[in-house]
C-alpha positions as CSV (number, residue, x, y, z in Angstrom):
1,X,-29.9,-14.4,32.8
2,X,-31.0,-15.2,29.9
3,X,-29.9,-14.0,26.0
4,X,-30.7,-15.1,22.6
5,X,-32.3,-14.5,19.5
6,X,-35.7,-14.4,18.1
7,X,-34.8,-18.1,16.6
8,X,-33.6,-19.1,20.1
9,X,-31.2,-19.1,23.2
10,X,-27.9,-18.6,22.7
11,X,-26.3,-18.4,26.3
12,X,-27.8,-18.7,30.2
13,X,-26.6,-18.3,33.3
14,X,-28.0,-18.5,36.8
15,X,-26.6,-18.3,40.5
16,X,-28.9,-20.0,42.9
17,X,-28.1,-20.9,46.8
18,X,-30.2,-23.6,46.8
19,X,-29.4,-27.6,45.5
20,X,-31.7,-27.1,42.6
21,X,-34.9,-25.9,40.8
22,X,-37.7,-27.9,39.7
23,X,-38.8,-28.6,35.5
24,X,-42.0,-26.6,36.4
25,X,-40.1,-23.4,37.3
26,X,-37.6,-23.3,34.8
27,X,-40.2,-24.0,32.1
28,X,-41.7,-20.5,33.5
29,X,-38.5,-18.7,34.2
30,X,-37.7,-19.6,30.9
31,X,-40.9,-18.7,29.6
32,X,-40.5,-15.5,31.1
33,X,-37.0,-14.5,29.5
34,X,-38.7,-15.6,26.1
35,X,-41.3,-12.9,26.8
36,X,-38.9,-10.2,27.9
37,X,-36.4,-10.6,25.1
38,X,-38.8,-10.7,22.2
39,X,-39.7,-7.0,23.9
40,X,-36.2,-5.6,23.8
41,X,-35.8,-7.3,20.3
42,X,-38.6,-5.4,18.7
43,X,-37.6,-2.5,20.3
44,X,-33.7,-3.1,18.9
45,X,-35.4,-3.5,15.6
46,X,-37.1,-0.1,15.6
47,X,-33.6,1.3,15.2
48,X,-31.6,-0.9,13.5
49,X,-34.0,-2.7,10.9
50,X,-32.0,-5.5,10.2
51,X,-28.2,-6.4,9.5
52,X,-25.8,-3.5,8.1
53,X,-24.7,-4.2,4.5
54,X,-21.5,-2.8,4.7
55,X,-19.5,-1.8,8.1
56,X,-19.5,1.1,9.5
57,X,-15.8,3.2,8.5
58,X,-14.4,3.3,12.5
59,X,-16.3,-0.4,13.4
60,X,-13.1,-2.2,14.3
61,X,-11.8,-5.1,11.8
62,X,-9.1,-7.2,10.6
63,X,-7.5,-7.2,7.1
64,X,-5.8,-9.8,5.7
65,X,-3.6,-10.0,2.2
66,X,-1.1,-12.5,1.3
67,X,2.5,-11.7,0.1
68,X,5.4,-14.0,-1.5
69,X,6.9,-15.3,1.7
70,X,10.2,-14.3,0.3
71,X,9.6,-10.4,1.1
72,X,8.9,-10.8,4.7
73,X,11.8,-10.0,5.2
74,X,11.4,-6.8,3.9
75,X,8.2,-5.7,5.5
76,X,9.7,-6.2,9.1
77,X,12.6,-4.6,8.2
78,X,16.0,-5.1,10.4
79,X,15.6,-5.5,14.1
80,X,11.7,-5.1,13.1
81,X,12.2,-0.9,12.6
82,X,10.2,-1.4,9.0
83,X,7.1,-3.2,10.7
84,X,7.1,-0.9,14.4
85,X,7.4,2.0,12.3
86,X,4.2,0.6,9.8
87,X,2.6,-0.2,12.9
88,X,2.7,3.1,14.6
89,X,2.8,5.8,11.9
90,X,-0.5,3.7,10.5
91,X,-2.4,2.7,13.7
92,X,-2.9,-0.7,13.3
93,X,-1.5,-4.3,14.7
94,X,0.3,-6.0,12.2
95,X,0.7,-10.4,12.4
96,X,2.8,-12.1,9.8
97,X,2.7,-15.8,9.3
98,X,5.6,-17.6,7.7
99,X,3.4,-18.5,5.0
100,X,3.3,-14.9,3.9
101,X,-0.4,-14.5,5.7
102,X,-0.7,-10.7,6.8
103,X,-3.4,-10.2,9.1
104,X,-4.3,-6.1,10.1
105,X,-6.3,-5.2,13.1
106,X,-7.6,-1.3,12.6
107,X,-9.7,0.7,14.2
108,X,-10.7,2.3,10.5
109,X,-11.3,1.7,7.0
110,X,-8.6,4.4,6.3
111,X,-5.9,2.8,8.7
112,X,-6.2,-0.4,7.3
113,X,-6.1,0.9,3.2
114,X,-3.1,2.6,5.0
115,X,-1.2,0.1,5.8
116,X,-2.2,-2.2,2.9
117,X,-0.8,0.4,0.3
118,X,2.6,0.5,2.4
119,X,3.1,-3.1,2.5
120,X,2.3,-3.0,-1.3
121,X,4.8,-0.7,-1.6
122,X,7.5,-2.5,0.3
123,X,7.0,-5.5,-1.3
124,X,6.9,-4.3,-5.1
125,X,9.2,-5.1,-7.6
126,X,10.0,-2.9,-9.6
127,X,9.5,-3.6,-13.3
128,X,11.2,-2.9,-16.5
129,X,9.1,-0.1,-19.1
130,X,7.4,1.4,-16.7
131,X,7.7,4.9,-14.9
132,X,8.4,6.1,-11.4
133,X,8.0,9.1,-10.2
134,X,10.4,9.4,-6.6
135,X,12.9,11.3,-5.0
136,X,16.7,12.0,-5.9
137,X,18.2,10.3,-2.7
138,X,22.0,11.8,-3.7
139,X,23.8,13.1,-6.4
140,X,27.4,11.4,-8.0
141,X,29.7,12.7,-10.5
142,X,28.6,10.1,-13.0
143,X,24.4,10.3,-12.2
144,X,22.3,10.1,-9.7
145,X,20.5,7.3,-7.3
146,X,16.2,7.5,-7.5
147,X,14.0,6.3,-5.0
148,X,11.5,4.3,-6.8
149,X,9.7,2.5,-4.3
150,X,10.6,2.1,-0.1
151,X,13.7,0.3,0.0
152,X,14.1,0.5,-3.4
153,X,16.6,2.7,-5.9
154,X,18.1,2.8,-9.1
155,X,20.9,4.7,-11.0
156,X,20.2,7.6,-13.4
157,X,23.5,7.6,-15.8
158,X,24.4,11.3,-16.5
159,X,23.9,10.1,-19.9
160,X,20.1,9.6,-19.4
161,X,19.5,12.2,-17.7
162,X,18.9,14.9,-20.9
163,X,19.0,15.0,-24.9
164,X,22.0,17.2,-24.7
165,X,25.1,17.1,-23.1
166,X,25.3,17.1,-19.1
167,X,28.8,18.1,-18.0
168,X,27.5,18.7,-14.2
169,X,24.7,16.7,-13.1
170,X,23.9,19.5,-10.3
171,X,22.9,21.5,-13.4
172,X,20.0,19.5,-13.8
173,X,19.3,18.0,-10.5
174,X,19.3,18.2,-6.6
175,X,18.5,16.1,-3.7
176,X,15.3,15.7,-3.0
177,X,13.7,16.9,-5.9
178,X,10.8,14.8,-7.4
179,X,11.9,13.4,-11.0
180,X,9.7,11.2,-13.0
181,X,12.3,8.3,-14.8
182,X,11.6,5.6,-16.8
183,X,12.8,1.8,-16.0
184,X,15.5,0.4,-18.4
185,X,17.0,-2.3,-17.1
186,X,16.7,-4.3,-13.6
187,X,18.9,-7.0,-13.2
188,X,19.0,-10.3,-11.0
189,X,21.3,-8.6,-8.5
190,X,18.8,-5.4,-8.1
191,X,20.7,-2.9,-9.8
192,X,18.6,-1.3,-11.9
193,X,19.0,1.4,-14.8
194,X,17.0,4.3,-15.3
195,X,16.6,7.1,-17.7
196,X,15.0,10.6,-17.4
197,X,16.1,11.7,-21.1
198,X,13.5,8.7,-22.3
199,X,10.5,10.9,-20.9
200,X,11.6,14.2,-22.5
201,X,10.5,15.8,-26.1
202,X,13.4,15.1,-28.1
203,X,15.0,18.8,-29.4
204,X,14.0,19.7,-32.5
205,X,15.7,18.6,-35.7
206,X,18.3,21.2,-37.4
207,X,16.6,21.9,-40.9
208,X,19.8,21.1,-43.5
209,X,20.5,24.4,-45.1
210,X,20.7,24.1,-49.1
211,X,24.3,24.1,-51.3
212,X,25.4,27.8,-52.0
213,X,25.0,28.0,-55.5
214,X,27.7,27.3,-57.9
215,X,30.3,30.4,-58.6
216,X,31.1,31.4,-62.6
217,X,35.0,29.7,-61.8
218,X,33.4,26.5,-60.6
219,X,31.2,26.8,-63.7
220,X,33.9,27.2,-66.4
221,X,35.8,24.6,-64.6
């Protein structure tokens, strides 16, 4: 057996009973396989011109991405439920070196953009200025605690959470619901400070009414 290119061999094998075969007859078995693979080659050719530029969406590959070694941690989660749950939910096999090195074997284009966005998302930080849009994970008399990003919260003071007055935060908010709040502080520790009130039109100003004119008393006087 005999396989190769159109440039050359590339691999042979051969079972034979006997001690050995002469130069002469493996210069024509060899000969032979030349002939028959350049057939099948320009018959391969017919249907596949040349090398695909791009791959195919379901060929089978491997990803790999890099992330601060500090956050594995994070991405395999405790007793590993953050990575077996990545691994199964997305479809892929999932390898992390200790230098941070993520490699992601998919069967899909899809799957593996799947599980790149999640690890991007686990391994975030989130940053002061800008806006998250995330779920209100409970309600307390003083606020409320925001899912920014997996694994990652922050606390909506009742004072931030509209221009006016908010005597009950349940007025305004309930678990679950999707709020959009703005990052205002995020501190060493991870506590971070949000505010919805910063997204909102400000009310209208109160237009000052003018002085009552001045009575005939107040004009003698």
């Amino acid at each position: 057996k005999v396989a190769g290119t159109d440039r050359g061999i590339t691999a042979l094998q051969m079972d034979i009973k006997i001690q050995g075969i002469t130069k002469e007859i493996m210069k024509v078995a060899l000969d032979q396989a030349k002939e028959g693979r350049m057939h099948i080659l320009a018959i391969m050719k017919q249907a596949v011109p040349g090398p695909r530029q791009e791959l195919s969406d379901f060929a089978p590959r491997v990803i790999k991405i890099k992330i601060n070694p500090d956050k594995i941690r994070e991405v395999i989660g405790k007793g590993g439920s953050v990575i077996q749950a990545l691994t199964r939910e997305t479809g892929t096999t999932i390898d992390i070196e200790d230098d941070g090195t993520i490699s992601i074997a998919c069967l899909s284009q899809e799957a593996g953009e799947a599980a790149v966005a999640r690890i991007k998302a686990i391994t975030a930080e989130v940053e002061v200025g800008k806006i998250y849009e995330g779920p209100v994970l409970r309600l307390l008399d003083f606020g409320a605690i925001v899912q920014l990003l997996p694994g990652k919260d922050g606390l909506l003071h009742i004072s931030q959470i509209a221009h006016e007055r908010v005597n009950n935060v349940s007025d305004y908010l309930k678990e679950g619901q999707i709020v959009k709040v703005k990052v205002l502080e995020a501190d060493d520790k991870g506590r971070v400070r949000l505010s919805r009130k910063a997204l909102l039109d400000p009310p209208p100003r109160r237009e000052e009414s003018p002085p009552p004119p001045a009575t005939e008393s107040a004009t003698n006087q």
